[in-house]
N, C-alpha and C positions, 0 to 999 in steps of 0.2 A: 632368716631375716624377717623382721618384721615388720617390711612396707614392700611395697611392689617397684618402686625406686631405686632402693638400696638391691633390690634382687636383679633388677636389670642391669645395674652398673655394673656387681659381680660376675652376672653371664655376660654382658658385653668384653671383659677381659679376659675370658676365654675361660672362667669358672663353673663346670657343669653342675658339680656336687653340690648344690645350693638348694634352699627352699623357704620357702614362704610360710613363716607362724605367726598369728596375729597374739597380740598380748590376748589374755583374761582375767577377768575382776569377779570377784563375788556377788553376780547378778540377781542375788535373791535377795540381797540386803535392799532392794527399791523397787516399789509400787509405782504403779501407771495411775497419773493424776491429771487428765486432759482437762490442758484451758484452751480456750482460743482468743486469742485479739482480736478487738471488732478494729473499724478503722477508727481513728480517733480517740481509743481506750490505750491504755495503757498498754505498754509492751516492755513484760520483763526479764531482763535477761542475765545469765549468773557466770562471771570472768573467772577463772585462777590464774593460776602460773604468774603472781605477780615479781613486780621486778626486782632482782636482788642489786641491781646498782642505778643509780638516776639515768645512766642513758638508756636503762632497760624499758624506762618510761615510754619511749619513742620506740624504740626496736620491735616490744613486744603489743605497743598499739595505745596500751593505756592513754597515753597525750591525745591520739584520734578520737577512741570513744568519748573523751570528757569533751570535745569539739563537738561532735555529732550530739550530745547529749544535749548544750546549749542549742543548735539546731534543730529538735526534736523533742518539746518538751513532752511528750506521750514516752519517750524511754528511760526505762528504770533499773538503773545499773545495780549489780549485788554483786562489791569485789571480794575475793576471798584472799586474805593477807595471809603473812606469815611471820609475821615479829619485826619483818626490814622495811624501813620507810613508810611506816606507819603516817608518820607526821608530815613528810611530805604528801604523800597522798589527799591524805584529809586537807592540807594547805590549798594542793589546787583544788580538789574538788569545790574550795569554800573560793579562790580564787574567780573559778568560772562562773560562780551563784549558780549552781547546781547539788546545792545542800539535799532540797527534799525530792531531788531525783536520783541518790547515792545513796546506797548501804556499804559501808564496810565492816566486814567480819575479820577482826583478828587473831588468827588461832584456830581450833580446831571445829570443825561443825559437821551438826548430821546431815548429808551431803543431799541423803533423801527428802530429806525435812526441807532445806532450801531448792533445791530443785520439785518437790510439789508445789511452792509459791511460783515457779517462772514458767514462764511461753519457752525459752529456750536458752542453750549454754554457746557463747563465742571463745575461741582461744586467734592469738593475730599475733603474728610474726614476718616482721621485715626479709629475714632469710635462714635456711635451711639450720638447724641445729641449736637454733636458742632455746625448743621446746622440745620434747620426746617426738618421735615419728607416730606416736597414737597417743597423745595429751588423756592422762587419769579421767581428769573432769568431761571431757567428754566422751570418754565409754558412761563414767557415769550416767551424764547426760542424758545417753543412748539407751541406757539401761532403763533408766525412768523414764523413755518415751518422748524425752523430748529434742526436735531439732536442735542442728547446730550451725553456727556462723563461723566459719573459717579459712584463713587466706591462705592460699595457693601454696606459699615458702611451704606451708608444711605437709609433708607426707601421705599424713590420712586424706587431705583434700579430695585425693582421687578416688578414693571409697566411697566419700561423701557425696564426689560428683557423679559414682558409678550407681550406687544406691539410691539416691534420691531423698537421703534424710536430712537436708539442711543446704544452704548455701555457701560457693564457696565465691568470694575477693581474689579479686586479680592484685591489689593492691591495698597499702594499709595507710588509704589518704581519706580525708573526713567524706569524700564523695564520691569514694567506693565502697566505702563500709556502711555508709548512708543510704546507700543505693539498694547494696546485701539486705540493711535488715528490712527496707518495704519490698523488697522480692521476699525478702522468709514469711513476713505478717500476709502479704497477697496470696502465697503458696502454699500457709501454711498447715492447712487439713494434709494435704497429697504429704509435706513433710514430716507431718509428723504418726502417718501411718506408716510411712518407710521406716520412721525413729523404732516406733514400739516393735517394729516386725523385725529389724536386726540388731537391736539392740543386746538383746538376750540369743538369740540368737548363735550370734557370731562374735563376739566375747564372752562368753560365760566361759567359765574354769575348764568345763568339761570340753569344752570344744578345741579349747587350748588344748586338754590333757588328747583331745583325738588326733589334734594334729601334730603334735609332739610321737605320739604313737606308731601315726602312719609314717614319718621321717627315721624312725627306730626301723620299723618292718623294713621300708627301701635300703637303709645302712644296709638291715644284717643279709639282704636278698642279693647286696653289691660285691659283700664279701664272702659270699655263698662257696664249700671247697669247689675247687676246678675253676673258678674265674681267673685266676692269676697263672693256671698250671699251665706249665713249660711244655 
């Protein structure tokens, strides 16, 4: 399983054979490029997972962060699109006059390339399964060292809480998310030495391929001859 959630729900039903693998990404494809936000400076921070249907707008936080954004002129959103509502996006952003505190990218981008311009990656989900249980963009993230913003609904949160590389939301309302990102800018050195230290760390391919390994060695030591003999 690849969250600590889903592994406890399985042994709680009385499933022993289970284990814990965390996904891996090609963590040499991104360099460590530390900024730090002063107070008052800019704070830039880089979304995916956008939404494939208009009430994904709300579900997955979008509608919050362009709120907070109005509330914060210091934060500088970089959304990473995908071909779907394009145009609404840009509508609100240009709705809330938060033109020149929006980038949106749509289509494919060097992932390394825009996370060297940010302080940090947020992914926000109202509830469990709108997003992957470890969001791409933020191993990314992780991988280039930099913190993350992420609400509770999702999975990794407990990593994030357990690690100490980024902040997690209780909730995905403009003044908890608001709150998240002056706790990330206030905390953020401690943040993002946690980021660079597990980032590669504990997603890169290999790590994956060790724990994938160790779960092969347990299988074949389970069904070792004489465990089943009569």
């Amino acid at each position: 399983m690849p969250d600590a959630r889903s592994l406890a729900r399985l042994q709680a039903w009385g499933l022993d054979n289970v284990h814990l693998q965390r996904p891996g990404i090609d963590t040499t494809r991104f360099t460590h490029h530390p900024l730090t936000p002063a107070v008052g400076a800019a704070l830039r921070v880089v979304v995916a997972s956008a939404p494939w249907t208009p009430a994904q707008f709300a579900s997955k936080g979008f509608d919050t962060l362009l709120a907070v954004a109005q509330q914060m002129p210091e934060l500088h959103l970089t959304l990473l699109w995908r071909g779907v509502l394009v145009d609404e996006i840009r509508a609100r952003v240009a709705a809330a006059g938060i033109g020149a505190q929006v980038e949106v990218i749509d289509g494919p981008a060097d992932m390394n390339a825009v996370l060297s311009r940010a302080h940090a990656a947020a992914l926000l989900a109202t509830r469990p399964g709108l997003v992957k249980s470890f969001p791409h963009s933020l191993l990314d993230a992780l991988a280039a060292g930099k913190p993350v913003l992420i609400s509770r609904a999702i999975p990794m949160a407990d990593y994030v809480a357990k690690t100490g590389c980024g902040v997690v939301v209780d909730s995905v309302t403009p003044q908890a998310v608001y709150a998240g990102l002056i706790a990330l800018r206030d905390g953020y050195e401690s943040c993002r030495r946690a980021a660079e230290t597990v980032g590669r760390r504990d997603f890169s391919q290999s790590a994956a391929l060790d724990a994938a390994a160790a779960i092969y060695q347990s299988a074949q030591a389970a069904a070792a001859p004489g465990r089943y003999a009569r």
